[in-house]
C-alpha positions, 0 to 999 in steps of 0.5 A: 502435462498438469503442474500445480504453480508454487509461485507465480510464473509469468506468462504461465499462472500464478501461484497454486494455480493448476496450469497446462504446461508442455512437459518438457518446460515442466521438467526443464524449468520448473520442477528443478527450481522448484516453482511447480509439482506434477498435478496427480489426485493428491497434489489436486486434493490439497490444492482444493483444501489449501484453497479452502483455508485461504478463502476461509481466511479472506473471508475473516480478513473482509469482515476486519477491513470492512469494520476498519474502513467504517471508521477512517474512510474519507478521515484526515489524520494530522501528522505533526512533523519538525519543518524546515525552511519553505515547508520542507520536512527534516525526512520524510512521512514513511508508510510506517509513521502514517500507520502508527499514527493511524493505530494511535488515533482510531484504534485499530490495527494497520501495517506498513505495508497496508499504506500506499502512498502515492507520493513520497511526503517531504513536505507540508500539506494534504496528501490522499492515501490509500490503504489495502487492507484487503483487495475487496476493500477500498479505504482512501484517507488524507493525511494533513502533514504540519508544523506543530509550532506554525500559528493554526491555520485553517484546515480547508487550505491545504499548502500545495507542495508543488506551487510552494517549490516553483514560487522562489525560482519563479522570484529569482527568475524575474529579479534577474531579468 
């Protein structure tokens, strides 16, 4: 039997795929949830039309990613953030501030849920992040997390976070022996 998948069913296809299921699965399961409708000549017409309004507007999306990713690809942006002791932030850097600043510096228009951080920012230093805009489109920044009121350090030397945290338990270690 012929479904057309609403949403994705996994080992089955993805959403507004046509598939081939055994009908008694598409009866059973997927047409009471809710997650298929029978494949007939109408059904498969507006799946051909929902697919064309889609790629029509994956193509616009692309043309807007690619002007975006022209201008921040390969940039720094400098977060300034109140810092405790050690380098450790009061919070952490979220996707959300990331993207402001973003919008706020080059001018463009990006959402939360464009950024992916690879890591969760609680500390000082320079983390690369990605931004997925688009899934034809790779945008990779690094995002330059300081302390506004520390002395200008040059840029070149980031402060790795993980050589900051075993430093004193490094000291400790040896004090005790």
């Amino acid at each position: 039997m012929k479904v057309i998948l609403k949403q994705a069913v996994p080992k089955v296809g993805k959403a507004g795929q046509l598939v081939k299921v055994k009908p008694g699965f598409a009866r059973n399961f997927l047409f009471p949830k809710g997650m298929a409708v029978v494949a007939d000549k109408g059904q498969i017409r507006a799946l051909e039309a929902r697919n064309a309004r889609d790629a029509s507007k994956l193509a616009e999306t692309l043309a807007g990613a690619q002007a975006i990713a022209a201008k921040i690809n390969g940039k720094t942006l400098r977060i300034e953030v109140k810092v405790g002791e050690g380098g450790r932030l009061f919070g952490a850097v979220t996707s959300q501030d990331i993207a402001d600043q973003i919008n706020k510096e080059f001018g463009v228009n990006i959402d939360k849920k464009d950024v992916a951080l690879l890591l969760p920012i609680k500390r000082t230093g320079k983390y690369p992040i990605e931004i997925d805009m688009h899934r034809d489109v790779a945008m990779h920044m690094n995002v330059a997390v300081v302390d506004p009121t520390a002395e200008v350090v040059a840029e070149e030397e980031p402060a790795e976070a993980p050589a900051v945290a075993e430093a004193p338990e490094a000291e400790a270690a040896t004090e005790e022996a």
